[in-house]
VOGU-3710 file (C-alpha; in Angstrom, 3 decimals, decimal comma):
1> xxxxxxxxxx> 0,000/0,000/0,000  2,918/2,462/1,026  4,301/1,400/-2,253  1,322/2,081/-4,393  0,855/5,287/-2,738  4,569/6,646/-3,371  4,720/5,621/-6,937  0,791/7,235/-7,424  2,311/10,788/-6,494  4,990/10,249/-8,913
11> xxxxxxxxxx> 8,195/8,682/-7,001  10,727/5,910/-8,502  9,913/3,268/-5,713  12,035/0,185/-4,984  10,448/-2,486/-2,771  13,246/-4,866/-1,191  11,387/-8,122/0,523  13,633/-10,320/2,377  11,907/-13,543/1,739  11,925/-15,243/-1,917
21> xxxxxxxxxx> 8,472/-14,436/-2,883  6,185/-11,194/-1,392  3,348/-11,257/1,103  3,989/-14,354/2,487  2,008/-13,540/5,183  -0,776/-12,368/3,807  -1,355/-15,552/1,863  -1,578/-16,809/4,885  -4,022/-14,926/6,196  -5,992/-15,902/3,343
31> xxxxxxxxxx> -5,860/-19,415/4,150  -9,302/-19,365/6,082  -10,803/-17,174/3,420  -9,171/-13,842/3,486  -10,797/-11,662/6,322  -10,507/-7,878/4,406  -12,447/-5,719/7,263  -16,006/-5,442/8,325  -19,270/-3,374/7,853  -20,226/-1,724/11,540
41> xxxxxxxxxx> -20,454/1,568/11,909  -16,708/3,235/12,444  -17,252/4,046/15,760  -18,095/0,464/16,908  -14,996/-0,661/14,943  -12,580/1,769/16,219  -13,604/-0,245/19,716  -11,590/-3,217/18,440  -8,262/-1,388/18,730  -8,796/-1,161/22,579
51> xxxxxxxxxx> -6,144/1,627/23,889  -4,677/2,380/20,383  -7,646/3,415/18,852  -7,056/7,535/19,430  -3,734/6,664/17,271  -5,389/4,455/14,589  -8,568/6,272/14,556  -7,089/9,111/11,826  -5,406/6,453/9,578  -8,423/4,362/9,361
61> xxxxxxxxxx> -10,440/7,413/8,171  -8,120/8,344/6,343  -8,301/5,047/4,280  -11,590/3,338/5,585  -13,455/0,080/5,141  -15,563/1,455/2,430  -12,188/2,283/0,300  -10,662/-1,169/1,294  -13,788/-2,774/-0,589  -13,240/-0,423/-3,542
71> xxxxxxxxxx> -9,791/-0,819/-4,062  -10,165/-4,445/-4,043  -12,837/-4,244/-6,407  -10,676/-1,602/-8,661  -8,061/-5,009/-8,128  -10,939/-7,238/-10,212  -11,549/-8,857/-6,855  -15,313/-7,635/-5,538  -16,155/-8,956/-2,091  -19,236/-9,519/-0,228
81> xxxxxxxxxx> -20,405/-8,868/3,510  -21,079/-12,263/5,239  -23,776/-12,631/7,955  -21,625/-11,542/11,010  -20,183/-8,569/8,956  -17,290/-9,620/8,061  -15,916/-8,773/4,403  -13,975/-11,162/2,211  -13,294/-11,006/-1,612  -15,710/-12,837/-3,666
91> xxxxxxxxxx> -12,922/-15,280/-4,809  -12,366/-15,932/-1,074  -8,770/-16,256/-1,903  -5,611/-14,077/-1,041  -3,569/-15,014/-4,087  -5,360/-13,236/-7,091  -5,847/-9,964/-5,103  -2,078/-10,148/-4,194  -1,276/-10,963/-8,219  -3,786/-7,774/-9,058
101> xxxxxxxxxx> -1,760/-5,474/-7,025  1,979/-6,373/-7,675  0,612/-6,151/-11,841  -0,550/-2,193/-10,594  2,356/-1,979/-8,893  4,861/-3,484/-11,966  2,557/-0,789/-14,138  3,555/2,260/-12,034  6,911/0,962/-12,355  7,948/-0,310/-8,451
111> xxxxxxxxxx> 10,736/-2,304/-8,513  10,789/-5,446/-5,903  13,871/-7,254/-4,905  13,281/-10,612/-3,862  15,900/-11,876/-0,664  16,648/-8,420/0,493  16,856/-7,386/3,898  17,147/-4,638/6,396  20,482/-5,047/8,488  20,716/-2,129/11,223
121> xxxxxxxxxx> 22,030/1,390/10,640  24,913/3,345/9,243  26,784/5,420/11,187  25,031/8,465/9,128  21,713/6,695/10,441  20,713/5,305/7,372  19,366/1,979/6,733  21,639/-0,675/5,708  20,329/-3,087/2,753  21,775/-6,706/2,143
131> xxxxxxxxxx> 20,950/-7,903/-1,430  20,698/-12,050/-2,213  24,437/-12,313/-1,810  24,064/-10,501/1,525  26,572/-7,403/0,009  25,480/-3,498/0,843  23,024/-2,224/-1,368  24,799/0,857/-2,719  21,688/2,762/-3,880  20,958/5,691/-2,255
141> xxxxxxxxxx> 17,122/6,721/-1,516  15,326/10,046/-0,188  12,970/8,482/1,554  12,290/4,894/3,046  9,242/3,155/4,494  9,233/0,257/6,928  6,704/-3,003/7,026  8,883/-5,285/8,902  5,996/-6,617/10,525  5,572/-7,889/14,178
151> xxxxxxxxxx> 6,581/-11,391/15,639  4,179/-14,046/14,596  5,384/-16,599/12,025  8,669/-15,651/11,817  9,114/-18,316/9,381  7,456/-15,718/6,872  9,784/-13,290/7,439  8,773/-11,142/10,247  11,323/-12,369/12,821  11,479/-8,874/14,775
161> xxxxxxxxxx> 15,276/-8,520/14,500  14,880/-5,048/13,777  13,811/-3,921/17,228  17,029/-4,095/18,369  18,450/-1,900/15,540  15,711/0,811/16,185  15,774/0,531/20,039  19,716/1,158/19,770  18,966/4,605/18,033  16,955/5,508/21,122
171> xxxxxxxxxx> 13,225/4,783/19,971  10,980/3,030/22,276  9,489/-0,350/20,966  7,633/-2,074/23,943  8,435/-5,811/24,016  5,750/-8,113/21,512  3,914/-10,196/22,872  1,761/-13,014/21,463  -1,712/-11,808/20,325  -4,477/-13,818/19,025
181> xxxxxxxxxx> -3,345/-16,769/20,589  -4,251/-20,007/21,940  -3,445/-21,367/25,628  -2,039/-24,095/27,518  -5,025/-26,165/29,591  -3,320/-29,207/31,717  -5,990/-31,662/29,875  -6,350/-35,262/31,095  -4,926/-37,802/29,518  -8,251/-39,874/28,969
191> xxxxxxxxxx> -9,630/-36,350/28,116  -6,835/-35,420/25,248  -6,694/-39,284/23,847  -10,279/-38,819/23,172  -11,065/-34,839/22,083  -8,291/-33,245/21,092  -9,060/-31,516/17,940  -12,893/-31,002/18,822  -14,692/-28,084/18,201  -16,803/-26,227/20,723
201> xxxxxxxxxx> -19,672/-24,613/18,659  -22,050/-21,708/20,058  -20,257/-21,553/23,211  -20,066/-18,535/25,916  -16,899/-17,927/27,085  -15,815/-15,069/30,221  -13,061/-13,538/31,219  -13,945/-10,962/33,930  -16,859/-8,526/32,598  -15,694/-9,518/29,276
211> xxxxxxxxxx> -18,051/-11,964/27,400  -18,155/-13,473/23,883  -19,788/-16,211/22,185  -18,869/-18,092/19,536  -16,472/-21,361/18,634  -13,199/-22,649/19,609  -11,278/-25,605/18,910  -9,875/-28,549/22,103  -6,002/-28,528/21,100  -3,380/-30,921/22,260
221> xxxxxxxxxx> -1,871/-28,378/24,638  -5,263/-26,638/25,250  -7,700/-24,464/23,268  -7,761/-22,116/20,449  -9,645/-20,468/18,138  -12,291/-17,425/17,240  -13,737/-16,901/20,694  -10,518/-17,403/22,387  -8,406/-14,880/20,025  -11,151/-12,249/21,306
231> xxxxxxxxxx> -10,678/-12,805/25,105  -6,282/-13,847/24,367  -5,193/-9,686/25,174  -6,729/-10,134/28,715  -6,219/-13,803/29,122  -2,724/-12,975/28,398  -2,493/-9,974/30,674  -3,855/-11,938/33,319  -1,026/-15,059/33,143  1,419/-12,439/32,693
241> xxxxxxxxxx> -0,055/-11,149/36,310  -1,172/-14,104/38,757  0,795/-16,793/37,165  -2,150/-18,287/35,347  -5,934/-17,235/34,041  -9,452/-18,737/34,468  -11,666/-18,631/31,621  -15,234/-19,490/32,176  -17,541/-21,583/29,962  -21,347/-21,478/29,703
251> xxxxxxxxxx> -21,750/-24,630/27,673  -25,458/-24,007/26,808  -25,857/-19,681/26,599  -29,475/-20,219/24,368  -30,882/-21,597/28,022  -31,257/-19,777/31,470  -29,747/-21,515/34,153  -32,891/-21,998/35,893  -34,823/-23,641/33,091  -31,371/-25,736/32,579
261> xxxxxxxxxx> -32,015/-26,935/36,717  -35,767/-27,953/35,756  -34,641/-30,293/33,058  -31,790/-31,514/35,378  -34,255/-32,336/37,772  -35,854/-34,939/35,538  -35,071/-38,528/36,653  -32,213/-40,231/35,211  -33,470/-43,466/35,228  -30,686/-45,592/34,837
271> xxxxxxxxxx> -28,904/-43,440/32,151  -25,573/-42,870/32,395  -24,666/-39,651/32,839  -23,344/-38,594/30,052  -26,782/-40,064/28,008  -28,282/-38,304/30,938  -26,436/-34,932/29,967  -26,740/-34,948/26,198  -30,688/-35,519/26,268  -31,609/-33,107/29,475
281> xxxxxxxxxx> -28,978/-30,659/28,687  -28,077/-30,754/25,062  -24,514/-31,481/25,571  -22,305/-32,875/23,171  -20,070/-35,644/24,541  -16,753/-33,041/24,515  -19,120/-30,410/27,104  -19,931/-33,029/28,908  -15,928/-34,308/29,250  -15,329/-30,717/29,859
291> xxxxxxxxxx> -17,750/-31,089/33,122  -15,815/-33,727/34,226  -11,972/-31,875/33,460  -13,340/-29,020/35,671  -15,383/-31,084/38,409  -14,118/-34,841/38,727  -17,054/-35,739/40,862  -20,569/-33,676/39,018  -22,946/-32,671/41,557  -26,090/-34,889/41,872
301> xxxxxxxxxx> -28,003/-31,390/42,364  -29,990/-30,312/39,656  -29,038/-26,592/40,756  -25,472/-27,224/41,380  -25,268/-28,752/38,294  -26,992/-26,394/35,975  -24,509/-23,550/37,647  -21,456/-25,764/36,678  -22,416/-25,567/32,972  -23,518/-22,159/33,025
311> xxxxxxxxxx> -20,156/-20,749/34,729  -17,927/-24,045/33,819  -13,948/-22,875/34,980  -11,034/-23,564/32,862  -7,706/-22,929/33,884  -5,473/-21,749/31,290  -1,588/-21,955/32,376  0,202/-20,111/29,637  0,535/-18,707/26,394  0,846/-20,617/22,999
321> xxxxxxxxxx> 4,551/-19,351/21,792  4,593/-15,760/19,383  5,324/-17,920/16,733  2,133/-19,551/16,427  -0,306/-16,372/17,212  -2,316/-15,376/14,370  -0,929/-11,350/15,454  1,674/-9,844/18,163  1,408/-6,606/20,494  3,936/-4,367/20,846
331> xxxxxxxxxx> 6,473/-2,445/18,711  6,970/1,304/18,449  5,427/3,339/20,192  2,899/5,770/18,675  4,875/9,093/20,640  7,616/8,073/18,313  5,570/8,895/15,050  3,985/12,162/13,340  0,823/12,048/12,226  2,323/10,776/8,592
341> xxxxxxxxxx> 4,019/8,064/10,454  7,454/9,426/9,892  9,711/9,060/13,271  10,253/11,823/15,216  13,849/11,162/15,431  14,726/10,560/12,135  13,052/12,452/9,686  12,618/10,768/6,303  11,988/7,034/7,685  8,533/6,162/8,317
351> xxxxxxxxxx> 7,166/2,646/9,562  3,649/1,106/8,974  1,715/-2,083/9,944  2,492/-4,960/12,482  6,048/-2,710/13,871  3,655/-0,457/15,545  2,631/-1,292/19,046  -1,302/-2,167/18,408  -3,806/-4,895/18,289  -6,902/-6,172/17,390
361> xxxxxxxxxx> -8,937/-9,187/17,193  -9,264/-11,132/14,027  -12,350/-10,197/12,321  -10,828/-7,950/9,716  -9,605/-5,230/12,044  -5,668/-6,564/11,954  -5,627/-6,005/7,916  -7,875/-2,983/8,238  -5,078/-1,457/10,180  -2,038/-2,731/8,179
371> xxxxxxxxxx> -3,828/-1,201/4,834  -4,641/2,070/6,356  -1,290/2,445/7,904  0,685/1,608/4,779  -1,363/4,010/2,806  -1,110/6,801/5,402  2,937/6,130/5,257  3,242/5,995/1,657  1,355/9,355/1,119  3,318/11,103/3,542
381> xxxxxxxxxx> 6,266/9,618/2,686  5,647/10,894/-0,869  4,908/14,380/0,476  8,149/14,868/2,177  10,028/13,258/-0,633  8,591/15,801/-2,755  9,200/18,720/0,078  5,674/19,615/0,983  6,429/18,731/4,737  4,159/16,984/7,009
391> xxx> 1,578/18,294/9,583  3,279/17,564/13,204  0,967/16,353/15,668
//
C-alpha cells in the first residue's frame, strides 16, 4: 500500500522483501478465506483497537473500510459482507488480489527485490540493505518506508530482528507479545486421547466482565480459536499477572440456568450420565468431558449442576509461543511517530503495519489497520520526498 501510494504521487519506488516471494504472510491470512475488514459503523470498529484506537482512529479514516472494498474491487476482486459482517473477496482467496496489485504496482513501475533485507544502521543513520548475496546495497534513496511486521510466524519473514536496531537509536518499541493466541489447559490424559481436535460450537466464554460467544477448537496443549483470540489480550495480561488465568464456559448460553435446573431435575433413570447430559442438557459428549476436566465428581443437584455448565472454569496456564499467534502486540510506540508516520527522530523514515505497538482481534480489524497504515505512510512519505512537509501532531 505504502508502495502504491509513493509511486501514485509520482516517485521511482524500490520495494526490497527479504523472503523469496512477497506477502507471504498475507497468503496466509488468506488461508481461512481472506478476512478484508467489516461493515459496523466506524465508531463500533474503532472499539476493536482497545487503547490504540485515538492513534489508529485518523489512519483508518483516512483510508476506511468502504475504500478497502473499492480498491479491491478496482483489483478485479469484488467482495461480499457475510452474515456476522465480516468482508472477504468474492474469490475468497488471497492469491489473485495479491497478483492484481503487484501487476498495478509493476505498471507504475515499483521495482521489488526478492531476498533483500534490512540489516541495522549506518553510522550516518541510514538503513543498511543486504541484497541475495548478503553485500550493501549501494543505492541511495530520499525516503524509506518500513513493514517489517511484528513477531508471529517468523518463518514468513517477520522475525522482529529489527527492534534491536531501532531501540539502539533511542526509539521506544515495547516488548511483543503473542496476540491472538491459543493457551495451555493441563488436559487429562483420557480427556486429550479422546477430544483433542474437537470443536466447541455456540459456546459462551468469560473472562472478567468480558463476554463473547462463539467457537473454539480442544487442542493438544489446550484451546484455540475465534472466541478465544477475542478474550487472548486479557487472558494474556492476566497469566502475565497471577501466574495463570481462568476462563469461564457457559456450555449451553441459548438456556437460562434456571430452566437448565428444571430439566436436570428430571429422573435419570438408569442413564448414564453422560446419556443423561446430552438428552436433558443438550450437551455434546466433549461439554460433557469438559464437566468432568473441571469437576471430577458432578454434583447430583440439579441446581449445582446447571450452575457448573452455566459458569464451567477452565484454567489456562500459559501462552501458545509468538510464533504460532495469528498477530503480536507491541512495537513502536505511537509518541515516536507524526501524524504521517514518519519518526520523530529521524526524519525521512517512516514505519507502517504490524512494527507499531497495536492490536486487534481477528475479524478484519488486523488487515484494516495494516492497509490504512501503509497508505497513510506511503502518502506522507511521498509528500516529504517531494518537500511539501508533514503536519506535526
Amino acid at each position: 500500500m505504502a508502495a502504491q501510494e509513493m509511486a501514485r504521487a509520482g516517485l521511482a519506488v524500490t520495494i526490497f522483501d527479504r523472503m523469496p516471494s512477497p506477502a507471504r504472510k498475507f497468503l496466509l491470512a488468506g488461508r481461512g478465506g481472506l478476512n478484508l475488514t467489516h461493515t459496523e459503523p466506524l465508531e463500533t470498529f474503532m472499539t476493536r483497537y482497545g487503547t490504540s484506537a485515538p492513534q489508529l482512529h485518523p489512519m483508518i479514516e483516512a483510508f476506511t473500510p468502504d475504500m478497502l472494498r473499492t480498491w479491491s474491487e478496482d483489483l478485479g476482486e469484488p467482495t461480499f459482507a457475510g452474515s456476522s459482517g465480516r468482508v472477504f473477496p468474492k474469490s475468497f482467496k488471497a492469491s489473485p488480489l495479491l497478483r492484481a496489485l503487484l501487476r498495478r504496482l509493476d505498471d507504475l513501475g515499483v521495482r521489488l527485490f526478492a531476498r533483500h533485507s534490512f540489516a541495522g544502521f549506518d553510522e550516518r543513520g541510514l538503513p543498511i540493505l543486504l541484497d541475495a548475496q548478503q553485500l550493501r546495497v549501494t543505492k541511495h534513496f530520499d525516503v524509506h518506508v518500513f513493514a517489517l511486521g511484528g513477531a508471529s510466524w517468523p518463518k514468513l519473514g517477520s522475525d522482529a530482528r529489527w527492534c534491536e536496531w531501532f531501540s539502539a537509536r533511542g526509539i521506544v518499541v515495547h516488548p511483543f507479545k503473542p496476540a491472538n493466541c491459543g493457551f495451555d489447559v493441563n488436559w487429562s490424559e483420557h480427556f486429550i486421547s479422546r477430544f483433542a481436535g474437537a470443536p466447541l460450537k455456540n459456546i459462551g466464554f468469560a473472562m472478567g466482565e468480558r463476554h463473547v460467544r462463539g467457537e473454539a477448537m480442544i487442542a493438544q496443549t489446550g484451546v484455540e480459536g475465534g472466541a478465544i483470540y477475542a478474550l487472548s489480550a486479557p487472558l494474556r495480561d492476566e497469566i502475565a499477572q497471577a501466574g495463570f488465568a481462568m476462563l469461564h464456559l457457559d456450555l449451553h448460553p441459548d438456556v437460562e440456568e434456571a430452566e437448565l435446573a428444571r430439566r436436570l431435575a428430571r429422573p435419570r433413570n438408569g442413564q448414564s450420565m453422560s446419556s443423561f447430559l446430552r438428552k436433558a442438557a443438550g450437551l455434546s459428549p466433549v461439554e460433557a468431558a469438559l464437566l468432568r476436566e473441571a469437576q471430577r465428581d458432578l454434583p447430583d443437584e440439579a441446581q449445582a449442576l446447571a450452575h457448573l455448565i452455566k459458569h464451567l472454569p477452565l484454567r489456562l496456564e500459559r501462552v501458545r509461543p509468538i510464533a504460532r499467534a495469528i498477530s503480536s502486540a507491541g512495537g513502536i510506540a505511537f509518541d515516536e511517530v507524526d501524524a504521517g508516520l514518519m519518526l520523530r527522530q529521524a526524519p525521512g523514515l517512516f514505519v507502517c503495519g504490524e512494527m507499531l505497538d497495536w492490536e486487534a482481534p481477528t475479524g478484519g480489524y488486523l488487515l484494516q489497520a495494516c492497509f490504512a497504515t501503509g497508505f497513510v505512510a506511503g502518502q506522507a512519505a511521498a509528500h516529504y520526498a517531494a518537500g511539501v512537509g508533514l503536519l506535526r501532531q
